[in-house]
C-alpha positions in Angstrom: 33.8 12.3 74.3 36.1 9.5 73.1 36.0 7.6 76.5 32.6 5.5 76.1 33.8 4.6 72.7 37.2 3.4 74.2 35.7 1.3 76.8 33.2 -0.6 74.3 36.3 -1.1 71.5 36.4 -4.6 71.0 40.1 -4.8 71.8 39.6 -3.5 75.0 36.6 -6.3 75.6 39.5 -8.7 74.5 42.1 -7.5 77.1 40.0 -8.5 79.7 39.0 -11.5 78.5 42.3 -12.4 78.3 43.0 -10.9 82.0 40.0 -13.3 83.0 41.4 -16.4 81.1 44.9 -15.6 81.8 43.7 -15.6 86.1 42.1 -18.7 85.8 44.9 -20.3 84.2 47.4 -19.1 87.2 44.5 -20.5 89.4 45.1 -23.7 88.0 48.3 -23.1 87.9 49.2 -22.0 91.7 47.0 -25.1 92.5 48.9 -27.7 91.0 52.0 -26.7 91.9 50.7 -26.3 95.5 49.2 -29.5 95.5 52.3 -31.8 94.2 54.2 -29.2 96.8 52.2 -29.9 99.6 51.7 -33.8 98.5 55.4 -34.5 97.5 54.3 -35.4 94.1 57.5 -33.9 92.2 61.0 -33.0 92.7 60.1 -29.3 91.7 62.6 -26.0 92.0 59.8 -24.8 93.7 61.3 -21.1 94.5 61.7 -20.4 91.1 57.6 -21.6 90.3 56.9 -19.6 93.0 58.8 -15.8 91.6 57.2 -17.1 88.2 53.7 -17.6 89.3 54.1 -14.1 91.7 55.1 -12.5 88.6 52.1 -13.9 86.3 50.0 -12.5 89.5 51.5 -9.3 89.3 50.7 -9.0 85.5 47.0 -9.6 86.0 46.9 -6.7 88.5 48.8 -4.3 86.5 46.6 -5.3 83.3 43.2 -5.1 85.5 44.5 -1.2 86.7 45.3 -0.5 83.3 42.3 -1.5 82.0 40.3 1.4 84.0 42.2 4.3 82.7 40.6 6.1 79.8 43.8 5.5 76.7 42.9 3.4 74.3 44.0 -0.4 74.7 46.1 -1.2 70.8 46.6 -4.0 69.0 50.1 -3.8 70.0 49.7 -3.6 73.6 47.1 -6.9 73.4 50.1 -8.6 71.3 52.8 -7.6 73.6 50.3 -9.2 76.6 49.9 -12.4 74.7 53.6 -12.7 74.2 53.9 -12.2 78.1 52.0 -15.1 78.5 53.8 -17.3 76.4 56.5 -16.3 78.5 55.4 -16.8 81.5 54.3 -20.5 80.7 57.8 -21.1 78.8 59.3 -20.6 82.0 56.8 -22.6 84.1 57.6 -25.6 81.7 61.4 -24.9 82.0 61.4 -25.4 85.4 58.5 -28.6 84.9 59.7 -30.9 82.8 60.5 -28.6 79.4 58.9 -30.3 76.5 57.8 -33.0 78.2 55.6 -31.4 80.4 51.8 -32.5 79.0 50.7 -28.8 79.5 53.1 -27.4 76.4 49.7 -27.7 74.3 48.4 -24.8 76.0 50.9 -22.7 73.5 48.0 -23.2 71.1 45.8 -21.4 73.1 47.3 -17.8 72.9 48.0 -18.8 69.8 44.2 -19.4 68.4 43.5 -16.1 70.3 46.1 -14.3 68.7 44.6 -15.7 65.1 41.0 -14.8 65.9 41.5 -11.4 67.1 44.9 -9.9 65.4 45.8 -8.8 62.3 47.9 -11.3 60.9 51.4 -10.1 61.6 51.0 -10.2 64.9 49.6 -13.5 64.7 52.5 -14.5 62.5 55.0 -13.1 65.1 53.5 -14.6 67.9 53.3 -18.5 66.4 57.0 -17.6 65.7 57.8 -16.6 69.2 55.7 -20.3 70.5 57.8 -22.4 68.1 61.0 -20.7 69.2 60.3 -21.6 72.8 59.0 -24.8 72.2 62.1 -25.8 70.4 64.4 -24.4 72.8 62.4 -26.2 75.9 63.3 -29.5 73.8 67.1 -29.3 74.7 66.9 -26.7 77.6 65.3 -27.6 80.8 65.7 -27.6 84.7 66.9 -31.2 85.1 64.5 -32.9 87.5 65.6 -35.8 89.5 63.3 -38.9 89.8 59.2 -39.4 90.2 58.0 -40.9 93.1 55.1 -42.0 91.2 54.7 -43.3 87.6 55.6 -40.8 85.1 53.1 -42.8 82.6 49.7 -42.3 85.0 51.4 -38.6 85.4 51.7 -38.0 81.9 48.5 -39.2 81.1 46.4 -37.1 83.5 48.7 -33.7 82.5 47.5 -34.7 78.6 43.9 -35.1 79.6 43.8 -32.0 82.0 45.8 -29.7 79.8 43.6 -30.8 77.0 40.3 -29.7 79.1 41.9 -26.4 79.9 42.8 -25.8 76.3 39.3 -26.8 74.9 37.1 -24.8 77.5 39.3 -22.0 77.2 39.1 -21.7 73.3 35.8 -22.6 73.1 34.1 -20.1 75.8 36.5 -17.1 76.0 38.0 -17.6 71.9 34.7 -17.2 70.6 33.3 -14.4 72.8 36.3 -12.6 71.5 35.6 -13.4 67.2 31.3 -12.7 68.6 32.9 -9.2 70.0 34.9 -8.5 67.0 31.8 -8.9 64.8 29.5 -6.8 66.6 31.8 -3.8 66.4 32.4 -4.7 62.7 28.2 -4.6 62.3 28.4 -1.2 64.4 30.6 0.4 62.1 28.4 -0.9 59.1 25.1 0.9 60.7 27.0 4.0 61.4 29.0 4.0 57.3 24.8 3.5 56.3 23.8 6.4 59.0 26.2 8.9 57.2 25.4 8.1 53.8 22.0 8.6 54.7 22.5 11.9 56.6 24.6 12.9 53.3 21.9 12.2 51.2 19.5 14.2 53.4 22.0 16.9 53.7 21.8 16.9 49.8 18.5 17.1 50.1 18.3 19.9 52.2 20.9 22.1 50.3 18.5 21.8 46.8 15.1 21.8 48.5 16.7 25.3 50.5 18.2 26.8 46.9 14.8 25.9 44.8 12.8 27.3 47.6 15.0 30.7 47.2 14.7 30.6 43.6 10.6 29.5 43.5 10.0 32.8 45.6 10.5 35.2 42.5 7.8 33.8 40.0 5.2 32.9 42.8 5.1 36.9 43.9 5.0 37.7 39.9 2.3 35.1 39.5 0.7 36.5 42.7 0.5 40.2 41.4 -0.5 39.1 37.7 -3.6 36.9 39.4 -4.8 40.0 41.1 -4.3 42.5 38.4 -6.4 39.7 35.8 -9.3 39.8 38.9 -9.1 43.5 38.8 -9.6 43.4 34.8 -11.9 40.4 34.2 -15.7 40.6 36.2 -16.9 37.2 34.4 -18.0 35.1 38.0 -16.8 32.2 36.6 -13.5 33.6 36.2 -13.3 35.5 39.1 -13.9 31.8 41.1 -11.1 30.1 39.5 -8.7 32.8 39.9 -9.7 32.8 43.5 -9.0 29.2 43.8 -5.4 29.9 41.8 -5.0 32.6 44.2 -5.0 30.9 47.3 -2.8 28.1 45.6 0.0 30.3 44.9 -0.3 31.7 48.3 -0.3 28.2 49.6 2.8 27.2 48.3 4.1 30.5 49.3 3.6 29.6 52.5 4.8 26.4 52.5 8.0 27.6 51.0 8.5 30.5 53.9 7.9 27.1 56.2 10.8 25.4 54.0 13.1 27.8 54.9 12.5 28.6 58.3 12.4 25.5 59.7 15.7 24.9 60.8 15.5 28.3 62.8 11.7 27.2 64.1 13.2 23.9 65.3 15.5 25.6 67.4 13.6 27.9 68.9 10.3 25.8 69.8 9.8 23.5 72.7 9.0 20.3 71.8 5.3 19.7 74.2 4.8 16.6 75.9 1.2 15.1 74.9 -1.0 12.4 74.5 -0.2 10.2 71.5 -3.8 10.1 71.0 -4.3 13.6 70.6 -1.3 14.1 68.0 -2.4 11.8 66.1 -6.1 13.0 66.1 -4.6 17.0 65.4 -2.4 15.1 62.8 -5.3 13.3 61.1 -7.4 16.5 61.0 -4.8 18.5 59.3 -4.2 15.5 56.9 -7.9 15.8 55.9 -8.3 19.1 55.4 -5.5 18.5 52.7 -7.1 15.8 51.2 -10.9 16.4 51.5 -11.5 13.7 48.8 -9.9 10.9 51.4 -12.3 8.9 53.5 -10.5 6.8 56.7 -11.9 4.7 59.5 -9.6 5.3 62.6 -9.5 2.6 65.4 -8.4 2.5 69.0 -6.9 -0.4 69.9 -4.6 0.3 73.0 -6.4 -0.5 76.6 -3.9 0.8 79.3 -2.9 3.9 80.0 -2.4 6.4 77.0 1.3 7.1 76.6 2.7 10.4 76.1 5.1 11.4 73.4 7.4 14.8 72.6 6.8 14.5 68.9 8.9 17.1 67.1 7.5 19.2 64.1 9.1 16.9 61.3 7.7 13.7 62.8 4.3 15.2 62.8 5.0 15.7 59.1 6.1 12.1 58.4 3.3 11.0 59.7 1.4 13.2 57.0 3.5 11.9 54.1 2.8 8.2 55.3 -1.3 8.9 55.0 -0.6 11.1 51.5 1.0 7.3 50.0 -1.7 5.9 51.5 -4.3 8.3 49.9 -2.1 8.4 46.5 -2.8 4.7 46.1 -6.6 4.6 47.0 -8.2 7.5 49.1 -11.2 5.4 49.9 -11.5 3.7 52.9 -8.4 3.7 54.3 -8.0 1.9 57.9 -5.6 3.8 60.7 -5.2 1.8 63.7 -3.2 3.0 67.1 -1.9 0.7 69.6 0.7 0.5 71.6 2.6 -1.8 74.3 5.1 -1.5 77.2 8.1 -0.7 75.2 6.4 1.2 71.5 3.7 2.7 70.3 2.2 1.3 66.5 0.7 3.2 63.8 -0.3 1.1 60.8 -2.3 2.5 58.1 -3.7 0.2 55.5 -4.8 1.3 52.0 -7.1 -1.0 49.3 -4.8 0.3 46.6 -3.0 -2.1 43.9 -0.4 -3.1 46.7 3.1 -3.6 46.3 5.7 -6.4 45.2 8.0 -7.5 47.9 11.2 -7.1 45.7 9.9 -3.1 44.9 8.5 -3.1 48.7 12.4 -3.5 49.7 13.4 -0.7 47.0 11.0 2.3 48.8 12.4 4.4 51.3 15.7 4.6 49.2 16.2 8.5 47.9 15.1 8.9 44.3 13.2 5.8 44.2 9.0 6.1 43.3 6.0 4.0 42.1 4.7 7.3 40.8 4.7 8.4 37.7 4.7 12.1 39.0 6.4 11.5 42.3 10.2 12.6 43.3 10.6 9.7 45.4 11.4 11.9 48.6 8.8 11.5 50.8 9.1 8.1 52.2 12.5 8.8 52.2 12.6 12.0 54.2 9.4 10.0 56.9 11.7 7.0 57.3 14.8 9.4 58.2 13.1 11.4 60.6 11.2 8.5 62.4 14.9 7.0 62.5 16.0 10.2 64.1 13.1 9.2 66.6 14.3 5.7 67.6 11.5 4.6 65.1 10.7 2.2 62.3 8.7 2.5 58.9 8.0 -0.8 57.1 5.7 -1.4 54.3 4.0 -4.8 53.8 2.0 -6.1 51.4 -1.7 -6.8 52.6 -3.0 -10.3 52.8 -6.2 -9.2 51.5 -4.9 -6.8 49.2 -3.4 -3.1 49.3 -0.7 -2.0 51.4 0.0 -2.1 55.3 2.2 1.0 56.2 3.7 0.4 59.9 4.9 3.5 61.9 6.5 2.1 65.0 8.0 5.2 68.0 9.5 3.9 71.2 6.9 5.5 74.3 9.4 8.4 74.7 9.8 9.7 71.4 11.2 12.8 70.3 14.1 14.2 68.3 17.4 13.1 67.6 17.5 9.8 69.9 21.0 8.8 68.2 22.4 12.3 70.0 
């Protein structure tokens, strides 16, 4: 399981950058030193450039096999490669010149890599290691005898082409590397923010689990009490309201069994492949039925062909706790739309309610947090986790002509546990 992880790590996208950058370079290298060979440009050991540049060859082929096995690439192992590279060029100027050479500015190149992507230490080591070399090459060289053309016009083009090669490298492959490092930081940000959140559910859980174990007690007690006062009171008026008690208690008793079986259920029951259309109509017909007093307009709005989800049984009740806000803030009225397009499908509910600030609209979701008086400030929270779990989205916007707009967005092939 670790492998996929490996081969993303933003070290590992570094070594091959590096592998790319550091084949161009002997590209340009082997190329230059072909062309003053092959043009008599230089009085060059050219044996010795030629072992050098085989060897820099060999290194990218070693690095590009070791790059497909499955260990984990190491800040150390990317430093030690880097410092192979200074190498490499510290020999190629030894035997080019030494410090005069226009191309000993390409030090700073592994060096700004080195900066940007390492720890400090090992960018400390390395600058060391450049400065070392650099100061050596300026009274140890491979004498060269003389220039068959002007060492000025020479000089001048090495300075412009090694500054070229510096600049393009640094700004294409340097960046890439600081764009790569970021992403991964982001990535571990969502997943910190994932396991808080599954903490918090996991909380959740534990003390919605232990009060349903406790609640089970009084609600039988109350049960029996409720039909002993029916067996000992005839007054019709009575009789009604304890029937309506009655089948409250035994409500909640039911909902409580459901509270703790769930788990088990989810396990056991296939999740069914349907119509979105017709879970959300099965979804909006239970939703009435517990709240007769609400009144919604539902609209249609998608043209092509109806997708199909595999809703699981807890999105089907965040979808219920998304219309309950909705009713809880005005249960008149309120507008349901479905849509959908080639990539999600959209369910936004809109409510004529009081509406909600932006600053407290960024505050709901988070556990704890209500505009109720009476409310535990779970509900939103539990709906947004378990459209997350989805591949979903909740958001909540203000309404430009007042009340709220509640938007419940599911990728076409929704189901459970999308992050698995």
């Amino acid at each position: 399981m670790l492998a996929p992880v490996q081969l993303l790590s933003a070290t590992r996208q570094n070594l091959w950058r590096l592998t790319l950058i550091r084949t161009l370079v002997l590209a340009a290298q082997a190329g230059s030193v072909g062309a003053a060979y092959l043009f008599d440009l230089l009085p060059l050991p050219w044996m010795q450039l030629a072992i050098t540049l085989g060897f820099s060859f060999v290194l990218c082929v070693l690095t590009a096999v070791r790059l497909r096995a499955s260990w984990p690439v190491t800040e150390l192992e990317y430093a030690v490669q880097l410092a192979f590279d200074m190498l490499i060029h510290s020999v190629l100027l030894y035997y080019s010149g030494g410090s005069s050479n226009p191309f000993v500015s390409y030090y700073l190149v592994p060096l700004t890599i080195a900066a940007v992507t390492l720890p400090w230490l090992y960018a400390l080591s390395l600058s060391g290691l450049a400065l070392v070399s650099y100061t050596l090459l300026l009274v140890q060289f491979y004498p060269m005898g003389t220039f068959p053309i002007a060492r000025e016009n020479l000089q001048i083009y090495g300075m412009w082409l090694s500054f070229a090669l510096s600049a393009s490298v640094i700004t294409f492959f340097a960046a890439r590397m600081a764009e790569e490092l970021r992403r991964q930081e982001q990535l571990r940000s969502e997943r910190r923010e994932e396991g808080l959140r599954d903490q918090q559910l996991l909380a959740v859980a534990t003390q919605a689990a232990g009060a349903a174990h406790e609640l089970g007690t009084p609600l039988a007690t109350m049960s029996v009490l409720i039909k002993e006062i029916r067996q000992d009171h005839k007054d019709p008026l009575l009789q009604e309201d304890l029937a309506v008690l009655q089948e409250q208690v035994q409500q909640c008793k039911l909902t409580l069994q459901q509270l703790v079986r769930a788990s088990e259920a989810n396990r056991r029951l296939a999740v069914e492949e349907r119509d979105v259309t017709d879970w959300l109509h099965e979804a909006l017909n239970r939703w009435h039925l517990m709240r007769p007093e609400a009144s919604y307009r539902f609209q249609l709005l998608g043209q092509d062909v109806v997708p199909r989800l595999a809703p699981p049984q807890d999105l089907t009740q965040a979808l219920l706790n998304l219309l309950n806000n909705a009713a809880d803030a005005c249960p008149e009225d309120l507008a349901v739309q479905l849509t959908w397009d080639a990539e999600d499908v959209c369910i936004s509910i809109r409510d004529h309610g009081a509406g909600v600030p932006l600053a407290i609209a960024e505050q709901i979701g988070k556990p704890f947090f209500t505009t109720k008086g009476k409310g535990f400030g779970l509900g939103l929270f539990l709906s947004k986790a378990s459209v997350t779990r989805a591949g979903g989205s909740v958001k909540l916007y203000p309404h430009e002509e007042g009340g709220t707009l509640t938007e419940l967005r599911l990728p076409r092939d929704a189901r459970g546990d999308k992050h698995e």
